[in-house]
VOGU-3710 file (C-alpha; in Angstrom, 3 decimals, decimal comma):
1> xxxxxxxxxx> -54,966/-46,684/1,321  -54,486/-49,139/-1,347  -53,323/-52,787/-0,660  -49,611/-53,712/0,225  -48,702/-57,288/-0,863  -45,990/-58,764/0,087  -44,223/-61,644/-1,761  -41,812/-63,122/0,003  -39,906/-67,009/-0,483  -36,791/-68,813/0,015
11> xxxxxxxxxx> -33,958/-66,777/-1,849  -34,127/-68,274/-5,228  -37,775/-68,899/-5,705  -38,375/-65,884/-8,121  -39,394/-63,419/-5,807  -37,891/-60,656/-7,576  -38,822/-61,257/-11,566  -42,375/-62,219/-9,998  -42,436/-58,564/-8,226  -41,238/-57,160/-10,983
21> xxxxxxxxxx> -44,132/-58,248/-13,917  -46,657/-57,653/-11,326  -45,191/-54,436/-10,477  -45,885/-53,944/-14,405  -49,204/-55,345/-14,839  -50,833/-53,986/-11,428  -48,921/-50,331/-12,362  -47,535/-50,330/-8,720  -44,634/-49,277/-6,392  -42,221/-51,883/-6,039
31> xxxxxxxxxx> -40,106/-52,200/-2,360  -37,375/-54,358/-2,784  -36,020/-55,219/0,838  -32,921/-56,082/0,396  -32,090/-52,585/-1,468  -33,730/-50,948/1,182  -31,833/-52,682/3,851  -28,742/-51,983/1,814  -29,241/-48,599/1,876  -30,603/-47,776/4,803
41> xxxxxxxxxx> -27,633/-49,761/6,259  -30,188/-51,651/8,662  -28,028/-53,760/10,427  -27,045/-55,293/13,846  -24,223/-57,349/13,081  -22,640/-60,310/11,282  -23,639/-64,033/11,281  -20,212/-65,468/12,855  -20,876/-69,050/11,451  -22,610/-68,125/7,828
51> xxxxxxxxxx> -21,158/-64,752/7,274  -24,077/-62,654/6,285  -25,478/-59,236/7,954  -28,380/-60,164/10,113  -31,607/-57,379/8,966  -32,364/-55,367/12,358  -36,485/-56,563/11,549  -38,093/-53,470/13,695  -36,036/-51,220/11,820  -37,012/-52,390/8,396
61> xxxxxxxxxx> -40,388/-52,613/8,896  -40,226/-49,233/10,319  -38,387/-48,302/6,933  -40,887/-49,951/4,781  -43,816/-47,688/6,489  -42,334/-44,937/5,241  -41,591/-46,002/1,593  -44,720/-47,273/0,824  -47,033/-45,262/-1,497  -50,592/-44,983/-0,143
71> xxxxxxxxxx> -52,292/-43,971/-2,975  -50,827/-46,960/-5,439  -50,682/-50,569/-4,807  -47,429/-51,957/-2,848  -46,000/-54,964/-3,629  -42,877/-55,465/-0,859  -40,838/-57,905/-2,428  -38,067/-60,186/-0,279  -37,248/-63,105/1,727  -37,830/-60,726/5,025
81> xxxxxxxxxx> -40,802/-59,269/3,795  -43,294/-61,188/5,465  -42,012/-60,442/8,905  -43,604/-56,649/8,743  -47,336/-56,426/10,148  -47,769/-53,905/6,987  -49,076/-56,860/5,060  -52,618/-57,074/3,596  -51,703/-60,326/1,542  -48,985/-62,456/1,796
91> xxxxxxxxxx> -47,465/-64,386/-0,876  -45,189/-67,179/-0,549  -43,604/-68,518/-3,782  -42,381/-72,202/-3,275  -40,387/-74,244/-5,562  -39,566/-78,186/-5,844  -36,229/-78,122/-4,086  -34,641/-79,711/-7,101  -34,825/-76,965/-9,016  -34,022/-74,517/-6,110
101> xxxxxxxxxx> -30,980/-76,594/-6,065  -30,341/-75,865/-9,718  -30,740/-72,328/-9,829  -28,958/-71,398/-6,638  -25,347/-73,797/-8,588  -26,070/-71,506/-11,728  -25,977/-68,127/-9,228  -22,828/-69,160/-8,023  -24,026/-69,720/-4,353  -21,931/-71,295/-1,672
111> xxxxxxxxxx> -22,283/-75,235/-1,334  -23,418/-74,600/2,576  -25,878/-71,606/1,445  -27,124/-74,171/-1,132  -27,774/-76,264/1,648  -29,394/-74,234/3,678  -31,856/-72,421/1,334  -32,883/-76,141/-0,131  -33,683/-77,336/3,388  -35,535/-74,271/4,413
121> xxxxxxxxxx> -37,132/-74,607/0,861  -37,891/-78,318/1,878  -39,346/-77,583/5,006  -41,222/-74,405/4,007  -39,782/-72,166/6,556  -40,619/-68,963/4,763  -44,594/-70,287/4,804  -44,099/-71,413/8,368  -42,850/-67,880/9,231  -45,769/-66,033/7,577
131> xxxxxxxxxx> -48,743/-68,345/8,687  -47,724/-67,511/12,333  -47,549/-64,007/11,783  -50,054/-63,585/9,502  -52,837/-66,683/9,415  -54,890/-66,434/6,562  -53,784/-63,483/4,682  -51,318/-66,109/3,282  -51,676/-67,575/0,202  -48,824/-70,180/-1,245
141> xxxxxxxxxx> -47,902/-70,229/-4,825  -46,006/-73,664/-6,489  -43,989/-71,737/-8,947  -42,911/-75,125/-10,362  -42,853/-75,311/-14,162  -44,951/-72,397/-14,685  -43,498/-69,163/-16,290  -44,042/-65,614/-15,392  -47,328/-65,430/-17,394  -49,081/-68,715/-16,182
151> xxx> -48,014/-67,723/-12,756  -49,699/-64,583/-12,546  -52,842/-65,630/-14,425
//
């Protein structure tokens, strides 16, 4: 079976145009999670506070067994991707939180989702979550200043 990489970041980072050139240049299949979750309705519920549908994890992961190819390279692409044992390389995208900031007011986000995803950004919960659960099949990527090109060179 071929590798399955999965990138994975604070929403906002550039997970998904990043996926998407490499997807390209590697000739791969692309997972996106949040589709998948989408349509697989994979759900337990409702955040009361923050209003968003909390991921049943097990499920997904389950989900993502079956949709990856295992004769092409995966790349799993999303903010939950990194919670699936699947992995054979993790990447993290991180991004000064100024700019996170930035890009999140141009998308229209909520002030307090703003918040949140800047503070999580900030205190690199994302790489946090994936060191634990995977040790060193992470790898962390500043995405900083660089474009598509320079960041997948």
């Amino acid at each position: 079976m071929k590798p399955i990489i999965c990138i994975t970041g604070t929403p906002g980072v550039g997970k998904t145009s990043i996926s998407h050139k490499l997807r390209e240049v590697l000739d791969g299949n692309l997972v996106e999670v949040n589709k998948l979750a989408e349509e697989k309705e994979l759900f337990i519920g409702e955040d009361p506070v923050r209003g968003y549908k909390i991921v049943d994890i097990p499920s997904l992961c389950k989900e993502i067994a079956k949709v990856v190819e295992r004769d092409s390279l995966n790349i799993v692409e999303g903010h939950l991707s990194h919670y699936c044992r699947i992995c054979d390389l993790v990447i993290v995208l991180r991004l000064h939180p100024r700019i996170l900031l930035q890009r999140l007011e141009e998308r229209g986000y909520d002030h307090k989702k703003i918040k949140e995803n800047v503070e999580a950004e900030a205190l690199g919960v994302c790489a946090y979550e994936a060191y634990q659960l995977h040790d060193d099949r992470v790898h962390e990527i500043d995405c900083t200043g660089l474009s598509h090109d320079e960041l997948l060179d």
